[in-house]
N, C-alpha and C positions, 0 to 999 in steps of 0.2 A: 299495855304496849301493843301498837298493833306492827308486826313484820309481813315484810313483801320478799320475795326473795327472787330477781328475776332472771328471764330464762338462762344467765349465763352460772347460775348459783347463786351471785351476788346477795348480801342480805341488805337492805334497806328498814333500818327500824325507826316507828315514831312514836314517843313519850318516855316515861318514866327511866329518863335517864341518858337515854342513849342519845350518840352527837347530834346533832346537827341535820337531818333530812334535808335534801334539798328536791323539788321540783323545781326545770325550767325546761322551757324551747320557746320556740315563736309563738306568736299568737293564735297565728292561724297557718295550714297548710298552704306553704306558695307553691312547692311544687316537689316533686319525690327526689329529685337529685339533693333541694336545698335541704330538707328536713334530714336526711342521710348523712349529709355532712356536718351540718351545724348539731346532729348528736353524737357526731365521734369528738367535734370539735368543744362542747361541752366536757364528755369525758374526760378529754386531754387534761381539762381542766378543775374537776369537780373528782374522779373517779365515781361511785357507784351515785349516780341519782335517778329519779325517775323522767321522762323526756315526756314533757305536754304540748297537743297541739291540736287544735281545732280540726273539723271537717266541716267545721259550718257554725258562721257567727250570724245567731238568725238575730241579734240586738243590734245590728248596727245601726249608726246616728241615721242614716240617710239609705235611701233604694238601691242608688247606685253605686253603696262602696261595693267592693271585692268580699264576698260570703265564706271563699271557699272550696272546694273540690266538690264536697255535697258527701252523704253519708257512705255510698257503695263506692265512689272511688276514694275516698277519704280511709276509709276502714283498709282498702287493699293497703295504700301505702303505709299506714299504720302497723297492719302486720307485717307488711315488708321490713320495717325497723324491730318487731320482737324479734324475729327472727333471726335479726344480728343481734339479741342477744339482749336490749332496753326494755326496761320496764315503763309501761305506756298510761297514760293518764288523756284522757279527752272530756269536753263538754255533751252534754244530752240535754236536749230542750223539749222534745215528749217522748210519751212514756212508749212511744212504738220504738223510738231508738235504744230504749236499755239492753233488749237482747242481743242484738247486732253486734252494737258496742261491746258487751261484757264479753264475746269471744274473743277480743282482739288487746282492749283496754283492763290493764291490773284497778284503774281508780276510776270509778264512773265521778264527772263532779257537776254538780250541780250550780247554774248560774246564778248570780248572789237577787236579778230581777225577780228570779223562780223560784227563791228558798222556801217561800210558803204553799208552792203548787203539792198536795196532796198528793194527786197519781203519779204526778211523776217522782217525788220522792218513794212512792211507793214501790213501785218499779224498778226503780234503781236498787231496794234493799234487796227486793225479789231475787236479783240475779245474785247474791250473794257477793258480789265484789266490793272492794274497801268502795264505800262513798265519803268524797269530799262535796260539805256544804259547805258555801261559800255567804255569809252575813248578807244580807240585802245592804243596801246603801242607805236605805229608810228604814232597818232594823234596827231597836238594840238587843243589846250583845246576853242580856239575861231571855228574851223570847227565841234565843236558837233554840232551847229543850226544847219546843214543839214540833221543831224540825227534825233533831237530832231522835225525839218518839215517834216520828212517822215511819221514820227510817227504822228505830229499831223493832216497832211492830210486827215488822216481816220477819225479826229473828235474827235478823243483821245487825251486831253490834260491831261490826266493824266500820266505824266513823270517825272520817276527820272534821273541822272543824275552821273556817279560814276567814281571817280579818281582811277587809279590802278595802276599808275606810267607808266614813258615813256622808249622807250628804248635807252639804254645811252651807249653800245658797248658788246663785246662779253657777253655776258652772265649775262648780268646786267642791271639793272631799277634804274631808280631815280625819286624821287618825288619832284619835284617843288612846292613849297608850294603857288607860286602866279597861279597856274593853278586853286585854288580852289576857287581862286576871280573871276577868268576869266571866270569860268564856271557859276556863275552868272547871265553871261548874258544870257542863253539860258531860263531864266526867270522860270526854274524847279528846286527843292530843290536837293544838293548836297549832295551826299555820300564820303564818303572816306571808301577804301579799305585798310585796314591795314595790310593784311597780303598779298596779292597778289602785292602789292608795294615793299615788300622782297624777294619776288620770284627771285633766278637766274634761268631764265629757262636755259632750258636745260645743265645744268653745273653739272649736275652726270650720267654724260656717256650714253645718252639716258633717261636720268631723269632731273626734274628740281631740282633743291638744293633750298635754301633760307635762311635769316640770320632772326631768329624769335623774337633776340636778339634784332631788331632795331622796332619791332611791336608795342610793348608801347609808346617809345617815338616821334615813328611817327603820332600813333593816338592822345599822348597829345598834338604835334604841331599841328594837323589839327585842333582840336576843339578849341585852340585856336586864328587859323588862322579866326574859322567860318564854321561850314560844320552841317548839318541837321540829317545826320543821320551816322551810322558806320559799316561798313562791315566787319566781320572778320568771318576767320575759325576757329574753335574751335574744340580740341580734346584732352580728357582725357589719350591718351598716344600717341603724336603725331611718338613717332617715327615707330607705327608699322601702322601707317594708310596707307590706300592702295591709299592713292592721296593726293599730297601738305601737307606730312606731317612736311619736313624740315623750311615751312612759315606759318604751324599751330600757333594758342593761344593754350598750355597748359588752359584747362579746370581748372584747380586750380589758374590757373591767372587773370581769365576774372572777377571775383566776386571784387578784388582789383584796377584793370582796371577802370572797371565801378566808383569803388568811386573816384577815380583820375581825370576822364574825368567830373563827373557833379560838382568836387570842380570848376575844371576849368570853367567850364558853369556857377556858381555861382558867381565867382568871376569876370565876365566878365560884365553879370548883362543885361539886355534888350538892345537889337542890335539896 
């Protein structure tokens, strides 16, 4: 089991046993006032999770979407949110961002393009903080231990592990639901991505599209399949967010979600 316990005490556990983890926030940082609200506004609805959000999406489809605040002002606002109290989660795309990040962010996570980048998994164990590896899209699900050994090479065996669907032809992801047994074996609690498993990238014209339609009943099959904790984006009006807002959770959805996912946890009963 790995525990996080954030600045407010709060515990946050993920595997063997305990509920339900959830990570969410936006995709990306729009701007310090929204990330401030939309993680109390979370809370309201989830109590104790961890709040994710980018300072920089160096993957985007096209030059000219929206990246980000960028690393130094991204990390301020970032702390600004520990320090009310959220436990923080952000992306690292090289291995110069791990230290930075690991003073502000409890989960460095690795982007599922970069699972197999070397230094920068390296890096990330370095700093000692929980890493979330995220599956490539053209991975399968038994070659994470490679990933999951880079990381623990530095000594860090504090590793998650997260499905975000594979790539299955032009423009499109599918999610195999025996991928989340499979991942199992890399002996680290599993994620599922709910909303990044809906993603069509790049299928609006230099943008990625997504169907947000199939978010719920993807996350009810994982948690029924078995998976540790739950990833998703979340935003109060997905259609004007400035990233992944076509494979967003509706903020008005996530509070109904949640009660559906721990029926399921209940009814399933000690693993």
């Amino acid at each position: 089991m790995l525990e996080l316990k954030t600045p407010r005490g709060e515990n946050i556990r993920f595997g063997e046993g305990a509920p339900l983890a959830l990570i969410a926030g936006p995709c990306v940082i729009e701007s310090e006032e929204h990330v401030h609200w939309l993680a109390r506004q979370i809370a309201l609805r989830a109590g104790p999770f961890v709040f994710k959000a980018s300072f920089d999406k160096a993957n985007r489809s096209s030059v000219h979407s929206f990246r980000g605040p960028g690393l130094k002002e991204g990390l301020r606002i970032l702390a600004g949110l520990k320090a009310e109290g959220f436990a923080i989660l952000t992306d690292i795309h090289e291995p110069s961002q791990a230290e930075p990040a690991a003073e502000v962010a409890d989960i460095l996570q690795i982007p599922a393009f970069l699972c197999r980048q070397t230094d920068l998994l390296v890096a990330a164990g370095r700093t000692g903080r929980i890493v979330n590896i995220k599956k490539g899209q053209f991975l399968a699900p038994d070659d994470m231990r490679y990933a999951v050994e880079k990381v623990a090479s530095t000594g860090n065996e504090k590793i998650l592990v997260t499905e975000r669907g594979t790539s299955f032809g032009y423009h499109n992801l599918v999610v195999d639901m025996r991928s989340l047994v499979m991942l199992r074996a890399t002996g680290c609690p599993v994620i599922f991505d709910a909303t990044h498993s809906v993603q069509l990238p790049g299928a609006a014209g230099g943008r990625s599209a997504g169907q947000a339609e199939f978010i719920e009943p993807l996350a009810r099959a994982a948690v029924a399949v078995g998976v540790d904790g739950l990833f998703v984006e979340v935003h109060e009006a997905p259609q004007r967010a400035l990233s992944d807002g076509p494979n967003s959770l509706p903020l008005d959805r996530l509070g109904p979600l949640l009660e559906q996912l721990r029926r399921i946890e209940r009814a399933l009963g000690p693993s």
